[in-house]
C-alpha positions in Angstrom: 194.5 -71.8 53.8 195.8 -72.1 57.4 197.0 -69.1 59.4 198.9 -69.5 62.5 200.2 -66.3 64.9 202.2 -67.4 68.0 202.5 -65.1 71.0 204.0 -65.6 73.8 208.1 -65.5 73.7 210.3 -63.2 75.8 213.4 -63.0 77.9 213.7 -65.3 80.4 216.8 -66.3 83.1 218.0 -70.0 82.6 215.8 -72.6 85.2 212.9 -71.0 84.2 210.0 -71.6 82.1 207.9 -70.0 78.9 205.1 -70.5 77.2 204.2 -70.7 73.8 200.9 -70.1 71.9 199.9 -71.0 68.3 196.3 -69.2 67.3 195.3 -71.5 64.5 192.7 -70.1 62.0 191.4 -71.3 59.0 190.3 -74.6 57.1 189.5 -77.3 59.5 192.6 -78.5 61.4 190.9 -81.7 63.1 192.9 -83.5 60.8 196.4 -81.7 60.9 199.9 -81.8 62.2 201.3 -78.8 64.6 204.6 -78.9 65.2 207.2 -76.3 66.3 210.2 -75.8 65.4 212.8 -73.4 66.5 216.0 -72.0 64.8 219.1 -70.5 66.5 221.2 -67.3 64.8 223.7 -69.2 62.1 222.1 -72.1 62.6 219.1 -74.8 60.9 216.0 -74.3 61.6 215.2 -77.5 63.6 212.4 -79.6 64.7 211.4 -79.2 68.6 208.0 -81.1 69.0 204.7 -82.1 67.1 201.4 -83.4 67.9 198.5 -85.2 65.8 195.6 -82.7 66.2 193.3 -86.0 66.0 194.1 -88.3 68.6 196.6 -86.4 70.2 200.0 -88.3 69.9 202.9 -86.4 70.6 206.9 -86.5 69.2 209.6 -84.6 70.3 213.4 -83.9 69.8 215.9 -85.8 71.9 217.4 -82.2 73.1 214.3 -81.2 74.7 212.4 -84.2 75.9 211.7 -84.1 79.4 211.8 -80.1 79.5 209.4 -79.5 76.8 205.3 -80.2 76.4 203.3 -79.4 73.1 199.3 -79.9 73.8 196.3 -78.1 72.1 193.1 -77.0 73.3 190.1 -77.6 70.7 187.9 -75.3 72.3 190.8 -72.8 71.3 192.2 -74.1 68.0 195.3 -73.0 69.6 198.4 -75.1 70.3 201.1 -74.5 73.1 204.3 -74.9 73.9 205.2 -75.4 77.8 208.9 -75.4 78.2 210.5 -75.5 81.2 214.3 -75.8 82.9 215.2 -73.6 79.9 218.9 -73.1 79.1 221.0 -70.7 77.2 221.0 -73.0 74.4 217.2 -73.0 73.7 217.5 -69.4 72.9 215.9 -68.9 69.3 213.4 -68.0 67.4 210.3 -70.5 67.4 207.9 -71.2 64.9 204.9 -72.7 65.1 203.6 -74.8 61.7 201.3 -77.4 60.2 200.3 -80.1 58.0 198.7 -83.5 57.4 202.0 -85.4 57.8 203.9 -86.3 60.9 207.6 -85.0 60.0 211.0 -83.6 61.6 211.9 -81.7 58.2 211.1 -78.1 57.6 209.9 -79.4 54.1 207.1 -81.4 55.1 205.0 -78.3 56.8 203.6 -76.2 54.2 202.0 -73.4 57.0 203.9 -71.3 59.3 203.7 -68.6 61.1 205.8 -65.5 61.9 207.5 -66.8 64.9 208.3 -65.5 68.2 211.7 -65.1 69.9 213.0 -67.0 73.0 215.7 -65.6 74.9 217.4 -67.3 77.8 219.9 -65.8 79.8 222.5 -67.0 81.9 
């Protein structure tokens, strides 16, 4: 079993920046997929960004490329989240996950975690 927590939403005025942390604990991750994902009120839950614990190679949605970093600290087992020029639109609530499979669909992730909320104000 994996275990993810993620800590580190809040409220935050549009321009500015957040960031996110996933506590990974557990089996072995040196072989697994984090990704994030976030999902809006009435809305999908959609994919945001990934990276390949192993190697480090990173993905990330066409909405927030630029804006957005996902990285991971071994040392840590913990993956973040840096996202900056945030806009009212990026307001939902995030969730970290992960898996052995580089994927955009919610399917493919079999661990999650609770997920923290982003609000961004105008």
């Amino acid at each position: 079993q994996v275990q993810l927590v993620e800590s580190g939403g809040g409220l935050v005025q549009a321009g500015g920046s957040l960031r996110l942390s996933c506590a990974v604990s557990g089996r072995t991750v040196s072989w697994y997929v984090m990704a994030w994902f976030r999902q809006a009120p009435g809305q999908e839950r959609e994919f945001v960004a990934s990276i390949r614990w192993s190697g480090g190679t990173t993905s990330y949605a066409d909405s927030v490329k630029g804006r957005f970093t996902i990285s991971r600290d071994d040392a840590k087992n913990t993956v973040y989240l840096q996202m900056n020029s945030l806009q009212p639109e990026d307001t939902a609530v995030y969730y970290c996950c992960s898996n052995n499979v580089v994927s955009t669909k919610v399917s493919a992730y079999n661990y999650w975690g609770q997920g923290t909320q982003v609000t961004v104000s105008s």
